[in-house]
N, C-alpha and C positions, 0 to 999 in steps of 0.2 A: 311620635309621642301621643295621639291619638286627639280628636276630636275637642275633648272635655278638657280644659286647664287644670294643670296642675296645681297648688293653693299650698303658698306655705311651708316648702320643702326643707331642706336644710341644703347649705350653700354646695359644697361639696356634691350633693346630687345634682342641683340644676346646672351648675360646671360640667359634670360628665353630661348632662343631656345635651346641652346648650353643644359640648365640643363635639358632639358623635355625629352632628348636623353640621360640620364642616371640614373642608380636604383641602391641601395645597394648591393652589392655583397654578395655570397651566405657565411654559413658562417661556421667557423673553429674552431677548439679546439684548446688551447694555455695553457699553462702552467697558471698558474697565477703571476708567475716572471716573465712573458713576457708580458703582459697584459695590461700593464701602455700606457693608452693613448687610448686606444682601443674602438671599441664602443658596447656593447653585442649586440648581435642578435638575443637572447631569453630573456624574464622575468625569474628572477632569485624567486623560491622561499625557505624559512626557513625549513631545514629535520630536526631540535628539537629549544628549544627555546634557547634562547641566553639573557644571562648566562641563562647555562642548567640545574642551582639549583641555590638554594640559599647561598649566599655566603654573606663572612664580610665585608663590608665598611673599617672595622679599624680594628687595633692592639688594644685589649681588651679580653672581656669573655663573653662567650655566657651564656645565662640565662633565667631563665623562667622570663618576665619582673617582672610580678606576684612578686616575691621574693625579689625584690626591694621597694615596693611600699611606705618604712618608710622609706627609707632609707636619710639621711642628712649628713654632715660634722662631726657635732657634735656624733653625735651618726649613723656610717654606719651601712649597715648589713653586716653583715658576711657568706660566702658562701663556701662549702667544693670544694677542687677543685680536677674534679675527673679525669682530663687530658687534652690533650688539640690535637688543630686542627691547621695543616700546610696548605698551598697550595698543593695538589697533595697529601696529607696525611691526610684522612678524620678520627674523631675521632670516632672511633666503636662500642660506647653504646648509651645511651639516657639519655641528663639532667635532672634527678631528682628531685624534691624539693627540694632545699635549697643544690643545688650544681651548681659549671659552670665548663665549659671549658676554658681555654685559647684560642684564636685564633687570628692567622696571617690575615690580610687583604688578602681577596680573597679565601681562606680556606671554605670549603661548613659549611652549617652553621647543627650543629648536631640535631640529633631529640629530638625533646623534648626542644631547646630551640626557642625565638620567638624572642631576642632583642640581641643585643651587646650594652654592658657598652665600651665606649672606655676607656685604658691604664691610661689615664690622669686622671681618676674618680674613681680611684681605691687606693687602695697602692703599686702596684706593680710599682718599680721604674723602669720598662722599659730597653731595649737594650740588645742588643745580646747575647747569651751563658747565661742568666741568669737564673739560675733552676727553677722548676718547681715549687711554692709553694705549700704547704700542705691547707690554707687558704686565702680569699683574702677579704679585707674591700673594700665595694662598699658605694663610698658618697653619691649619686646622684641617682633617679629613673630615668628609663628607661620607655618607652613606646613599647608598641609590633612592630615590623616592625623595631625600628629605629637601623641605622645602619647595615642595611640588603637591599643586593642586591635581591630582586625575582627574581624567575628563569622566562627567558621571560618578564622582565623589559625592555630591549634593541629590542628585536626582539621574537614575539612571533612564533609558531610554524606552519609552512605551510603559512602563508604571502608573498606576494611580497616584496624582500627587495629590489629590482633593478627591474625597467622595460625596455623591449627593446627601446634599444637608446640612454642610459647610458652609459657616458665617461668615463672611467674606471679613475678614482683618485687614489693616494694616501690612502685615507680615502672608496674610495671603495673597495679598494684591502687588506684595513683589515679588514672590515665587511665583505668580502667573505672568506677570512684566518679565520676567527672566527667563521665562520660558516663552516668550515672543508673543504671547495672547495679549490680541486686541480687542475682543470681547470677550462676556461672559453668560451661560444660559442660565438665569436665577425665573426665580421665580417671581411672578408679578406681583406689585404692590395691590393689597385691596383697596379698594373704592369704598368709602364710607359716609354715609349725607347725614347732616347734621342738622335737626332743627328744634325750636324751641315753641313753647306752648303758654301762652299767659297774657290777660287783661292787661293786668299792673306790668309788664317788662319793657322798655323802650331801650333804645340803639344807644352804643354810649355815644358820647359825641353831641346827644342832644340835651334838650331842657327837661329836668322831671317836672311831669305835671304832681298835684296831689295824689298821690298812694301810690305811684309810681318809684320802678326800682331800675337802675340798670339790668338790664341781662348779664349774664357771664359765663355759662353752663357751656355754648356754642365756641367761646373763647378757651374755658379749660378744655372741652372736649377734644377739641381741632388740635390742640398741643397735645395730649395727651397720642391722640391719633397718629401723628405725625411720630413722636419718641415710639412708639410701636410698630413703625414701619409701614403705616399707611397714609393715603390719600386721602386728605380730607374734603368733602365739599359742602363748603357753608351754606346754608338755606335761611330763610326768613324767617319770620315768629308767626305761628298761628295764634290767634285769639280763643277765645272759650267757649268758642261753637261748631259745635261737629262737621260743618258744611267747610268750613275754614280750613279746619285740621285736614279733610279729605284734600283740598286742593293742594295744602301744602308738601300732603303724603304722596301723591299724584304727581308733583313737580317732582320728589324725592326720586319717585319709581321712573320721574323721565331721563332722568339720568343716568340710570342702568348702574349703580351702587351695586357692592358685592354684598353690603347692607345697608340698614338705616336706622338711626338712633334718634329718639325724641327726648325731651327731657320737660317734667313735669305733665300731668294728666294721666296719669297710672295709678292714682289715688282710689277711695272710695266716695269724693264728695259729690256734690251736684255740678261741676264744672268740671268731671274730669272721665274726658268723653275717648279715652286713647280704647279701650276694652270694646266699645261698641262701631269707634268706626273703621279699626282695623278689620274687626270680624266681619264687615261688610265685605270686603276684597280677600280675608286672607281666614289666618285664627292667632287667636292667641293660646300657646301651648302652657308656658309658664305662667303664673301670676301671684306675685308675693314670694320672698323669700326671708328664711328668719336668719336675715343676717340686720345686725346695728353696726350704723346706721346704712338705711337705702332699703327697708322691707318694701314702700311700694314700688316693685320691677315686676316688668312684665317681659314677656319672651315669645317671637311668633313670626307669623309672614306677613308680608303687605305683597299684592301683586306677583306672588313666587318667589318675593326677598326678603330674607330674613331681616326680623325686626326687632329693636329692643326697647320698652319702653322704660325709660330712667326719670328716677323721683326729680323734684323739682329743686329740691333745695341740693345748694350747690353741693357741699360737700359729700352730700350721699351721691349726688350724678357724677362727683367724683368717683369715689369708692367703688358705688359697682357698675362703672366705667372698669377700673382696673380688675374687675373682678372677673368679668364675666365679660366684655367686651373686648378686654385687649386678648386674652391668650385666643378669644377668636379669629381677632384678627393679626396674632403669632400664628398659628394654625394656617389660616388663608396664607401666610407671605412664606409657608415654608418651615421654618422655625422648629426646630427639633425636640424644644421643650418650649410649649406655648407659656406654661403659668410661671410666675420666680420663683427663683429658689427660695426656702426659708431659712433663716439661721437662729439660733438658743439668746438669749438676750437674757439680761437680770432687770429684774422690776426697781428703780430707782426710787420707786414712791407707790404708795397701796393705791387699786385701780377697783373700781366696783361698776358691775356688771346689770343686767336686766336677764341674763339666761340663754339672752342670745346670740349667735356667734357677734362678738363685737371686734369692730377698727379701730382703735387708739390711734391718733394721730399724735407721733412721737416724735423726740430728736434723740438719736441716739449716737452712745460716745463712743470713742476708747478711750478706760480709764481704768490703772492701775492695771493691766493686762488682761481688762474684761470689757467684752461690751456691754453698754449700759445704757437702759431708753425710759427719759422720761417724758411725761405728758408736755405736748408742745403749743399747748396752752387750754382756752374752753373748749368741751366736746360736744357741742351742741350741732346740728346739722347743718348751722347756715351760718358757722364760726369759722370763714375763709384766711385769720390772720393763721388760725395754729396751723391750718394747710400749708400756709405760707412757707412756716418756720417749720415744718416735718420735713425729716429725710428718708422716712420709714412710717410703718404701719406697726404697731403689736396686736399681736392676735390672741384674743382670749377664746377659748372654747365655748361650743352651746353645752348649758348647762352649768358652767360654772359662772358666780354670780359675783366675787369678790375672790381678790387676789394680795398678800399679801407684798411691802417691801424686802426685796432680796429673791423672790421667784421666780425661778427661769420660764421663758413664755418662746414662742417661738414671732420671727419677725421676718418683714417684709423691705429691706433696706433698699431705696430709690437712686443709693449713690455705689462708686465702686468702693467698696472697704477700705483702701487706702485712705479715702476720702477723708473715714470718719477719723482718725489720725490729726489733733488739734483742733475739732470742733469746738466752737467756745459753750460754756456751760448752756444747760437750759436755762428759761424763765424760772419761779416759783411752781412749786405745785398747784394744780387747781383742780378745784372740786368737779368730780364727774356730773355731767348735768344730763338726764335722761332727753334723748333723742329717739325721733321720728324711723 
C-alpha cells in the first residue's frame, strides 16, 4: 500500500486493500468432533465405497427375485427360510433356490440373493423377539435391486467427497464419520489480540471512580472474534500515553497474534496516540474511512503484524469490527467468502443520512411475505441497547443522504433467515441522530 496513509477512502476500497494483505492459513489436523465450522484445507477423497456393500432398505427377506416371479395374494409362493441377517451380523451361506433370509434394514444383503420382499408382503407378522419361521408366504413379486442399498450408492470409491474450501457442516461431518475419518486437515483458527485504550475505562467487576465508564469493546470484540472463527486473546487497557500504549502493543506482538486490534486512540484529539506509536515499530497504511459510523479507523503493521486501529465508542468498534476485521479474519480461517452476503430489505420507516456510507442498526422482519427492517432503536455511536436489539445492519450508500418509507436498501442479516420468521415487532421509530 506504500509508505504514506491512505485518508478517507471509501469502505469498499479499504475492504479490497485491507483483504489483498491476507491468505488462508497453513493448515491443521483436528479431531473431527472438533471440526464443526471449520473449513478443509485439502480435498477429501473416498478410501472404499460407501455403503461398503450391499445392504437392506427394509425389514423383510432376502430372495432370489427369480423365486417370486408368480407370486400374488391369492396364491403367494412359498420359500424355505434358511436363516437370517442382522446389522453387524451377516448371514454365512448363500440363498438358494427357493429359500430366503430374514433381514433387518441395513443388514448386508447375502450372496445369492438380489431383492428384499419387505415384512409387509409376506406373512410374517413383524416385531420384536419373534422366532425365526421354518417357512414364509411371499404375496407380491419383487424385482432385482429393489430394496437394496448398492454398495457405493452414496459415495463411490476414490472420489472427491469434499473439496478444499468446505465448511465443515453437520451433514459434512457425518459423510466423513461414514467414511471412517478420524480427523480432518482445516485450516488454522487465526490468532487475534485484543486491547483497549482509555484514562476513563476500568474492568467491569470494579468500582467506577468519577468520569469513569466500564470498558466493553474487549468484550464485544472477543465475541465477535470468536462467531468469526477465531482465537481471541484478551489484553489490558492501555492508558493515554504513548509509552503505555507501546508496552501494551509489545505484550500484543509477544504473542505472536495473526493480528492485533485496539479500540479507541485512532482519533485526531490530543490523547490519541495509536498513529504515532504504531509508526514507530511498523506503519500505518490506512487511516479514516467514510463509513457512519466508525470514520476514525486506522489499518497497518505493528512489529510485521497487521494492525487495526478501531474507534472508541462501542458501537462504531463494533461495526468496523464487522467490516473490515471479520472477513479478515474469514480470509485467514480459509472461508471461501470472507464478507456476508447481502439481501434487498424494504425501509419500514424514512432513514436520513450524512452522505456517508452509513450502518443502521436494525431489526428486521418477515412480514406479509416481505422482509422488513426498522430502526432498532437510537443511532448514536455509543447507543449499545439498539445493538442489543439489531439482528442486521442496513446499508445506505455514500452519497445518498435520506431515504424514503418503502425503499428497498440492501442488508446485512446476523441471524439465519428462518430465524427472522415471528420476530416480535420493532420499538417506535426514532429520530436518526448524527454520529461520529
Amino acid at each position: 500500500m506504500g509508505a504514506i496513509a491512505r485518508e478517507g477512502i471509501r469502505v469498499d476500497e479499504a475492504r479490497r486493500l485491507i483483504l489483498q494483505e491476507f491468505h488462508p492459513l497453513p493448515p491443521e489436523s483436528v479431531p473431527l468432533r472438533e471440526a464443526l465450522g471449520r473449513v478443509l484445507a485439502e480435498g477429501l477423497r473416498a478410501d472404499h465405497d460407501l455403503p461398503p456393500f450391499p445392504n437392506s432398505a427394509m425389514d423383510g427377506y432376502a430372495v432370489r427375485a427369480a423365486d417370486t416371479a408368480e407370486a400374488t395374494r391369492d396364491r403367494p409362493v412359498r420359500l424355505q427360510v434358511a436363516g437370517e441377517a442382522a446389522a453387524g451380523h451377516p448371514f454365512p451361506g448363500i440363498v438358494q433356490p427357493g429359500t430366503a433370509v430374514r433381514i433387518a434394514t441395513g443388514a448386508p444383503l447375502p450372496t445369492g440373493a438380489d431383492a428384499v420382499v419387505p415384512v409387509e408382503d409376506t406373512d410374517d407378522p413383524g416385531g420384536p423377539g419373534r422366532p425365526l419361521p421354518r417357512v414364509v408366504a411371499v404375496f407380491r413379486p419383487v424385482q432385482p435391486g429393489e430394496a437394496v442399498r448398492p454398495a457405493g450408492e452414496d459415495v463411490a470409491r476414490g472420489t472427491v467427497v469434499l473439496p478444499p474450501g468446505t465448511v465443515l457442516t453437520p451433514g459434512a461431518l457425518a459423510l466423513l464419520a461414514a467414511l471412517g475419518r478420524l480427523e480432518v486437515p482445516v485450516h488454522r483458527r487465526p490468532r487475534v489480540a485484543l486491547l483497549a485504550i482509555g484514562d476513563e475505562l476500568v474492568e467491569p467487576g470494579r468500582p467506577l471512580p468519577p468520569g469513569g465508564i466500564y470498558e466493553t469493546n474487549r468484550t464485544a470484540l472477543a465475541a465477535q472474534a470468536l462467531e468469526a472463527g477465531a482465537e481471541p486473546i484478551v489484553l489490558g487497557i492501555a492508558r493515554d500515553h504513548p509509552e503505555d500504549l507501546q508496552r501494551l502493543l509489545d505484550e500484543a506482538a509477544a504473542h505472536r497474534p495473526d493480528l492485533i486490534v485496539s479500540s479507541a486512540g485512532a482519533s485526531m484529539g490530543a490523547y490519541d496516540w495509536v498513529k504515532e506509536v504504531v509508526g514507530r515499530h511498523g506503519a500505518i497504511h490506512l487511516w479514516r474511512v467514510n463509513i457512519r459510523p466508525g470514520k476514525p479507523f486506522a489499518f497497518g503493521h505493528y512489529r510485521g503484524i497487521p494492525f487495526f486501529g478501531l474507534p472508541g465508542n462501542p458501537v462504531s468498534a463494533m461495526i468496523t469490527f464487522d467490516q473490515f476485521v471479520r472477513p479478515a479474519l474469514r480470509r485467514l480461517g480459509g472461508y471461501p467468502r470472507p464478507e456476508r452476503p447481502r439481501i434487498p430489505v424494504i425501509l419500514a420507516e424514512p432513514v436520513a443520512s450524512d452522505g456517508r456510507e452509513t450502518y443502521f442498526r436494525a431489526l428486521i422482519v418477515h412480514e406479509d411475505g416481505a422482509l422488513r427492517a426498522r430502526l432498532s432503536g437510537l443511532q448514536g455511536s455509543h447507543i449499545l441497547s439498539a445493538m442489543a436489539r439489531a439482528n442486521g445492519l442496513v446499508i445506505v450508500p455514500e452519497g445518498v443522504r435520506s431515504l424514503p418509507a418503502g425503499a428497498v436498501v440492501m442488508a446485512e442479516v446476523w441471524v439465519h433467515l428462518q430465524d427472522l420468521i415471528g420476530v416480535p415487532a420493532a420499538p417506535p421509530a426514532y429520530i436518526v441522530e448524527e454520529v461520529p
